[in-house]
N, C-alpha and C positions, 0 to 999 in steps of 0.2 A: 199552659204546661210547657217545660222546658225541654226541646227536643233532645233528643237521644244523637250522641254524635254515636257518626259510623267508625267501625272498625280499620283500621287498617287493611285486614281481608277482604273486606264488603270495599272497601277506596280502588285498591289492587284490580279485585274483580270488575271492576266498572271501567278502568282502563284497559281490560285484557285486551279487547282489540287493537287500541295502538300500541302495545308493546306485539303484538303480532307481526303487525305493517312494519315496524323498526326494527323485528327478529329478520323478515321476511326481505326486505330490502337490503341490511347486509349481509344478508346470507348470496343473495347476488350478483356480490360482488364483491367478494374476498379479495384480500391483500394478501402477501407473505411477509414473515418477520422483518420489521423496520423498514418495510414499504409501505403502510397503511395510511397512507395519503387522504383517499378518499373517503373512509372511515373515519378517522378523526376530524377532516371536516362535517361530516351530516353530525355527528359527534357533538361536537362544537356548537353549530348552526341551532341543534336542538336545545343543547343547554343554555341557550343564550334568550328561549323563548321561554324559560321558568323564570318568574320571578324570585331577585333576589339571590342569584347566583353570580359569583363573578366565576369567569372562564379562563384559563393559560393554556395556551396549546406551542406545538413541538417543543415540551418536553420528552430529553431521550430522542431528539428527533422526530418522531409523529405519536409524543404519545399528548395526553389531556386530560387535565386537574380540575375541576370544579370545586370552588369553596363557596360553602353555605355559611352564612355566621348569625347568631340572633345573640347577642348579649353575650357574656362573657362567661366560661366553662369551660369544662373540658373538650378535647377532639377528638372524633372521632373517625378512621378513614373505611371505606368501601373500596375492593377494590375489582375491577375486569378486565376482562384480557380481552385483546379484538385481532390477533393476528391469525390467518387461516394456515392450512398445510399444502405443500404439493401432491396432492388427489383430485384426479379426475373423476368427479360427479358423476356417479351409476344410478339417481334416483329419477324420477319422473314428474316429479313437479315442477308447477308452471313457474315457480320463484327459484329452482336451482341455480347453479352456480352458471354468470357467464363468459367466466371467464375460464380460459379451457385450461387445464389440468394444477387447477387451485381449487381448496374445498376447503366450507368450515365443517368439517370431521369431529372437531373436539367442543363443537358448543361455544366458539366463544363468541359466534353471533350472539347467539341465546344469551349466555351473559351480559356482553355490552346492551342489549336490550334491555335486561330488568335492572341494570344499572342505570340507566337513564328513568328507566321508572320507577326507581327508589329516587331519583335527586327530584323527579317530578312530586313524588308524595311527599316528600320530608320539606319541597319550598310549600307547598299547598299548610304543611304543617305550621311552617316558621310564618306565613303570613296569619294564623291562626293562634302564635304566639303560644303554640303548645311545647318550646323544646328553650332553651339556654345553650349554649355552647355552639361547637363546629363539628360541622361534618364536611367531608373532603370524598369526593367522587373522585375516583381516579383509572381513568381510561388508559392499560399499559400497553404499549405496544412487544413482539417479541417473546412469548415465552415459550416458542416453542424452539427456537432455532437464537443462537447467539451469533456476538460477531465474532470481526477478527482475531480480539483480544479476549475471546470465551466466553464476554459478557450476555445475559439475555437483559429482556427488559426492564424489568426487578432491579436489579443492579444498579442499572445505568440511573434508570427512575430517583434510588436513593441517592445515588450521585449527587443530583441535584436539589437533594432537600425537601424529596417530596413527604416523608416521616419527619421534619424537623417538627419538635412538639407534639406527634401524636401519641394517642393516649393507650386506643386500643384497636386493631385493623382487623375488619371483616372481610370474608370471599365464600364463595361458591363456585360448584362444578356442574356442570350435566352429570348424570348416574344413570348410562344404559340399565344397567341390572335391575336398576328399580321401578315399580311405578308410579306414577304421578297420586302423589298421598302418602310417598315415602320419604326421608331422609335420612341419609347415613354421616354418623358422625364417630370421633374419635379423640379421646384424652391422650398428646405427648406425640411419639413419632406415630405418622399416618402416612407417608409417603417419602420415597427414598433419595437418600445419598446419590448423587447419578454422576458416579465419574468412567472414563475412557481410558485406557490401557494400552500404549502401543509395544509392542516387543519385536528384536529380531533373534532369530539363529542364524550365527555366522557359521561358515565352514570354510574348507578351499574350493569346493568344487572340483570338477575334473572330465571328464571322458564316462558314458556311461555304460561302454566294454571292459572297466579299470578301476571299480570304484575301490579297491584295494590300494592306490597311489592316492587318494586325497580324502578329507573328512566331509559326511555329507550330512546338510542340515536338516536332509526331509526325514531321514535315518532315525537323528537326533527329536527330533518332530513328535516322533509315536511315545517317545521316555516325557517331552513335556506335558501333553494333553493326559497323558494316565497319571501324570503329579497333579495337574491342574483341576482334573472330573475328581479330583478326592477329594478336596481342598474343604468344599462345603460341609461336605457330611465327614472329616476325619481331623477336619484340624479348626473351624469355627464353630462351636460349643450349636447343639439345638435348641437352646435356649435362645440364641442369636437368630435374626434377621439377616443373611446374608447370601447374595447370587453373584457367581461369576458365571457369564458365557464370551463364547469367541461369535464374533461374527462374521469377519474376513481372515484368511489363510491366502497369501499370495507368492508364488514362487515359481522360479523355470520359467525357459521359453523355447525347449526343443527335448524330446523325447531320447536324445542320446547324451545330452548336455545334465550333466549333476549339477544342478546351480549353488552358487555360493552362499544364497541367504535365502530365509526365508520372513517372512514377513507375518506378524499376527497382531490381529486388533479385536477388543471388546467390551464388555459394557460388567462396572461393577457396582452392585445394587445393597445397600445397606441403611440401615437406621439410626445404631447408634454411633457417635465420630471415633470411637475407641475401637466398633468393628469395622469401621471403615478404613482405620489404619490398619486393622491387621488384615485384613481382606487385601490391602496392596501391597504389603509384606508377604505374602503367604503366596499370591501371584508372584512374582520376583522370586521366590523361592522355589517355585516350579520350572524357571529356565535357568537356575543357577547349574541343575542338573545337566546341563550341556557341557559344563566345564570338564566334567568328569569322561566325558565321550572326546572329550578332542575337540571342541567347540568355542565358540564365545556369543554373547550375549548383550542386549539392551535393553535395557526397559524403560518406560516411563507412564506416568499415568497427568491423566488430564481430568482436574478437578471440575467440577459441574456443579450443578443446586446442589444446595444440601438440603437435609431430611427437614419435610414438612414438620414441623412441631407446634402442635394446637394447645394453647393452653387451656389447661381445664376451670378457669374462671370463667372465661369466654364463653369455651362450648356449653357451661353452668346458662351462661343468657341466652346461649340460640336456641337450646330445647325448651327453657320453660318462656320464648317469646313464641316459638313453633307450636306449643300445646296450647298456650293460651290463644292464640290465633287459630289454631285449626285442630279441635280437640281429637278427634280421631285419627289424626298424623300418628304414621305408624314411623319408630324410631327402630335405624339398625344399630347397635354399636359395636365398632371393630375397623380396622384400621382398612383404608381405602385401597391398598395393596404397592406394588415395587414398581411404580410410573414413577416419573420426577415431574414437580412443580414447582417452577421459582418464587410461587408465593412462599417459599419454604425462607428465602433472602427475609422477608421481611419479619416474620415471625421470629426471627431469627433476633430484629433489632427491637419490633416493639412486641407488645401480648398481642394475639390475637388466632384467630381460627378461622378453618374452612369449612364447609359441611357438602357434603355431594346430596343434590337434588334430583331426587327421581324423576326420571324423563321418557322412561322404555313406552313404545305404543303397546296396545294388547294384542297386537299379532301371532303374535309369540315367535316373531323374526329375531336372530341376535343382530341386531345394530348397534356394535360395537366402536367405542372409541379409535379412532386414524383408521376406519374402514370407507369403501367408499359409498355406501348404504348409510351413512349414520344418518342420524333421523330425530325428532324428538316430538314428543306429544306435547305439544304447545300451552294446554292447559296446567303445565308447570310456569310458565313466566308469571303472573300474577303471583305466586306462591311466592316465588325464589325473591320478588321484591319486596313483598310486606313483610315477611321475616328479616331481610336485611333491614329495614325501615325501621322495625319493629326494635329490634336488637338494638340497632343504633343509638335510638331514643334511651331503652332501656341503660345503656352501657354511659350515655351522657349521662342520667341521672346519678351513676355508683358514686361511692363518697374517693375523692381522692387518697392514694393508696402512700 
């Protein structure tokens, strides 16, 4: 009798504990954006122990590519993130963070993990001569934090050729809000446009027994912020996707002193690139109102990720490789909300999707993404790899488009 091969799920599950140990180890030891040194090498080190992988590392400076190839087909890329944030670890396990006021907060331990345990099942596959084509494992450094020239990871990754040829690119997130037997996914924009805003108001400043001899910018201050709190609800259609907020107001340096400028910075959040334009028209058009008080003005905005965009062929393969693999997988659909992800860059150049993986424990504590409690029920890693596996496989087989 001819055995019954296992499932991907049933492969997954049998590894859970080493994607643990791999969750668990760098979670110990987080890096920050474009320092992940020591990540990409255990990274590396691992990958190098699969058969049938070749490895490139500092890519992007500490990022790393693994290419799988079995014969000749399409490509397909994987991708995770491994850079931590600055937060100081409030949890109490024995594998937290030891390095003092860095944390992986956002899961991308978690990810690089089940990334390494998709490149481990899919060589186990290609020595079983179950797949045709390429798969590209791609460890990115940076996406939380960019450099000097605004780039984060994504970016710089492309730079250098890491999508040349590819076909179609998978990713995944942690998803506090859900739990483990959930996934949420989303056809088109799912995650936002994330650009930065700097503005000033000028004035003359003066004497603050006299404010009658010169024009004063904090004055001018109260006419921008009531243009500015309308903006969403009076001038961007509700049909639209779109947030302005301020989060720094800086000005003065003595209680008698009317200072010459004042200083405003903040964050604007959108979906689609046509409200993202007018969303920084619309800003700019809230401190043009200075002119009229006696004022002057600057603006500028600083462009960031653009809007995650899943293509719905893709997300068509991750739900029906998620049901066939775990039939009682409960599916959200709706868009992931106003975060930015630089896997939004790549989508950008080839097809592909994200899908957020439920991770919440049953506490019913909110451990929340970039808090210092975040946390995850671990019996989500085996999941989050068989499905990229899964997919993988599935998306080499599609017929060339």
């Amino acid at each position: 009798m001819k055995r019954q091969m296992k499932s991907l799920a049933e492969e997954a599950e049998e590894m859970g504990q080493q994607l643990v140990e791999w969750r668990r180890h760098i979670h110990q030891y987080p890096e920050l954006s474009f320092n992940e040194y020591k990540t990409a090498q255990f990274v590396a080190e691992t990958l190098n122990s699969f058969k049938g992988i070749q490895v490139q590392t500092n890519v992007a400076n500490t990022g790393v590519v693994a290419t799988l190839t079995k014969g000749t087909g399409k490509t397909v890329a994987i991708r995770a993130d491994m850079d931590a944030l600055p937060i100081e670890e409030k949890t109490a396990h024995a594998f937290r963070s030891r390095h003092q006021g860095v944390m992986h907060a956002c899961g991308h331990d978690a990810h690089t993990a089940i990334l390494l345990g998709a490149a481990r099942l899919l060589s186990q596959k290609a020595e079983q001569d179950s797949f045709h084509g390429t798969v590209k494992f791609i460890f990115q450094p940076a996406e939380e934090k960019t450099d000097e020239e605004g780039l984060s990871g994504a970016p710089r990754m492309m730079e250098e050729g890491v999508l040349e040829g590819v076909d179609a690119v998978l990713a995944l997130h942690m998803c506090p809000w859900h739990s483990v037997g959930t996934i949420q996914v989303n056809d088109g924009y799912s995650m936002a446009n994330v650009d930065v805003f700097h503005g000033t108001i000028k004035g003359t400043g003066g004497h603050g027994g006299y404010p009658h001899l010169g024009t004063d910018p904090v004055w001018m201050l109260g006419s921008v912020l009531q243009n500015f709190y309308s903006i969403s609800a009076r001038r961007i259609s509700a049909l639209d996707t779109a947030v302005a907020s301020i989060g720094e107001i800086h000005t003065g340096a003595a209680s008698n002193i009317i200072p010459q400028e004042v200083a405003i910075t903040g964050t604007l959040r959108s979906y689609s690139p046509e409200v993202r334009d007018q969303l920084a028209e619309e800003i700019e058009t809230a401190f043009k109102v200075v002119e009229s008080l006696g004022g002057s003005y600057t603006f500028a905005v600083e462009r960031g990720e653009p809007a995650l965009n899943n293509h719905s062929k893709i997300n068509e393969v991750i739900k029906v490789t998620a049901k066939e693999l775990y039939p009682s997988i409960r599916m959200e659909q709706k868009p992931f909300g106003l975060g930015g992800e630089d896997f939004g860059y790549m989508t950008r150049e080839v097809p592909g999707a994200m899908f957020f993986l439920g991770c919440a424990l049953s506490d019913g504590v909110n451990r929340d993404l970039h808090t210092n409690i975040f946390d995850i029920d671990e019996r989500c890693l085996p999941v989050g790899a068989a499905i990229l596996s899964e997919a993988a496989l599935k998306l080499l087989k599609l017929p060339q488009e």
